[in-house]
C-alpha positions in Angstrom: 0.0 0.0 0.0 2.7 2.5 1.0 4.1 2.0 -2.5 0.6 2.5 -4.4 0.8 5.5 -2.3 4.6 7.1 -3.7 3.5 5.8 -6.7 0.3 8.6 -6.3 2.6 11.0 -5.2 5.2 10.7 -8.1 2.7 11.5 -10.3 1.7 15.1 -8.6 -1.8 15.9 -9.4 -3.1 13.4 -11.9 -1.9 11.4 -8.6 -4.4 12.9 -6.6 -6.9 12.9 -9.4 -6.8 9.3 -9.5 -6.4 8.9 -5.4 -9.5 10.8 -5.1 -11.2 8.7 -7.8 -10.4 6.0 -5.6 -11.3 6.9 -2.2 -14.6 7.9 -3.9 -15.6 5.0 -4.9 -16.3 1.7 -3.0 -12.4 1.1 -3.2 -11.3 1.6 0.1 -8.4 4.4 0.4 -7.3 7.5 1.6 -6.9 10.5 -0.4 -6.1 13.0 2.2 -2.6 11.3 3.0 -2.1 11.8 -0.5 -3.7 15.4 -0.3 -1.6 16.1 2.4 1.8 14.8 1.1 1.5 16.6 -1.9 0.5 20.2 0.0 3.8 19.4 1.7 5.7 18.6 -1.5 4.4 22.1 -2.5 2.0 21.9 -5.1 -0.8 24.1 -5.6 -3.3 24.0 -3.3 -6.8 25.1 -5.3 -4.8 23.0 -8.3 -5.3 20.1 -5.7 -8.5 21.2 -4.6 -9.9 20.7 -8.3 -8.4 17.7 -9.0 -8.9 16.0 -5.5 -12.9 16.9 -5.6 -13.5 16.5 -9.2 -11.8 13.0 -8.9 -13.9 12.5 -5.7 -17.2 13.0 -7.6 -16.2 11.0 -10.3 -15.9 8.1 -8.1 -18.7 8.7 -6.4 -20.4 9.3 -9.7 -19.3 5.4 -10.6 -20.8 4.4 -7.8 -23.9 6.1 -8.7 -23.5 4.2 -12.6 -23.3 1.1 -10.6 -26.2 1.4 -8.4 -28.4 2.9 -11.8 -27.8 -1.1 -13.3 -30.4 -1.7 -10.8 -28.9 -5.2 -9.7 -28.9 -5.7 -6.2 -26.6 -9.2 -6.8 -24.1 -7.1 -8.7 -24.5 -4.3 -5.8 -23.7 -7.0 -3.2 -21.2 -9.0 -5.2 -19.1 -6.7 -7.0 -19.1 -3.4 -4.5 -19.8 -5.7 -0.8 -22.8 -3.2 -0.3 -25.3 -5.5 1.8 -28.8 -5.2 0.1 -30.2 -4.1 3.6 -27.5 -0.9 3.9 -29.4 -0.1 0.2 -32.6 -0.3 1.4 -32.0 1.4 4.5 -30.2 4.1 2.6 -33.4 4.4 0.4 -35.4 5.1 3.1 -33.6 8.2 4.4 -34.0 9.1 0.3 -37.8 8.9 0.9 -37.3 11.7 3.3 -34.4 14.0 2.2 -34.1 13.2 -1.3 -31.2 13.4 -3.3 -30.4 16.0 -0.9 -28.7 13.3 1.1 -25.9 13.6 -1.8 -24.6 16.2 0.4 -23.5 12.9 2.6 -21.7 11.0 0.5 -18.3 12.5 2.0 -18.6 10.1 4.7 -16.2 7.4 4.8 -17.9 3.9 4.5 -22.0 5.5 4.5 -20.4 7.9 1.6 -20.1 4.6 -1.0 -23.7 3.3 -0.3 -25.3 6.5 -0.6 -24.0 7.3 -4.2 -25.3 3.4 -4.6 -28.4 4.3 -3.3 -29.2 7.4 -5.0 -28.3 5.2 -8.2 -30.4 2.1 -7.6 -33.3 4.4 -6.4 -32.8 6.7 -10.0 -32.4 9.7 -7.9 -31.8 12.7 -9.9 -29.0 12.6 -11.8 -27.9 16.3 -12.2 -29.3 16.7 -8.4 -27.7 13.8 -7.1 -23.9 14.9 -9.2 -24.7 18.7 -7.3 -25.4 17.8 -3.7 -22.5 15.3 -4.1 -20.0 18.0 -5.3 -20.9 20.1 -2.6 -20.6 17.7 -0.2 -17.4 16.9 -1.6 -16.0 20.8 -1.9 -16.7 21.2 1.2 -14.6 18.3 2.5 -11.5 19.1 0.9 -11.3 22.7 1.3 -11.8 22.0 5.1 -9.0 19.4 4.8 -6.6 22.2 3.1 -7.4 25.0 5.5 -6.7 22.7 8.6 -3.2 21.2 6.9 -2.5 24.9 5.9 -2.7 25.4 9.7 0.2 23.8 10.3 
């Protein structure tokens, strides 16, 4: 893993792109240890910002595509998302919407919202917004507190 990790590094911000594509998904990683080690390497931070949320969404997009096929086995199989974590997931939807986007920053609940909000054919351009902002909002909070230091 540490070696996936200089291997992210070496490759500056298409590294980060990719971590964040990554972490978004139902892949389990880390992008901020990448985030961070590059913000200490010196590279740009609203560069990194870009790449790390736009790479973010895009894995949680995937995730989204995924849960859209509308096959539960394929859900459970493929992305270890237990059908009950869907269903429960859909029933906060039946309340919030694909407001609950906003969420999908979360480690662990992140991945089976975006699978949620696919499988239940939430909004598309709703569900892509809320997630980005979700997602914005994560990172530049991650920045500002390593900018601390």
């Amino acid at each position: 893993m540490e070696a996936f990790l200089a291997l992210l590094e070496s490759w500056g911000y298409w590294g980060m792109f990719v971590a964040a594509f990554i972490a978004g998904s139902v892949f389990p990683f880390s992008s901020e240890a990448v985030l961070t080690a590059l913000l200490l390497a010196g590279l740009e931070p609203l560069h990194l910002f870009a790449l790390a949320t736009t790479g973010n969404v895009a894995g949680s997009m995937f995730n989204y595509g995924i849960g859209s096929l509308g096959r539960m086995e394929w859900i459970e199989r493929y992305l270890h998302v237990p059908a009950e974590k869907v269903h429960r997931t859909a029933r906060w939807m039946q309340r919030y919407g694909a407001w609950i986007g906003a969420l999908c920053f979360l480690p662990i609940i992140g991945s089976v919202i975006a699978v949620t909000l696919g499988f239940t054919r939430a909004n598309p351009w709703l569900s892509l917004l809320t997630i980005a902002l979700g997602k914005a909002v994560r990172y530049a909070l991650i920045i500002y507190a390593i900018s601390l230091f």
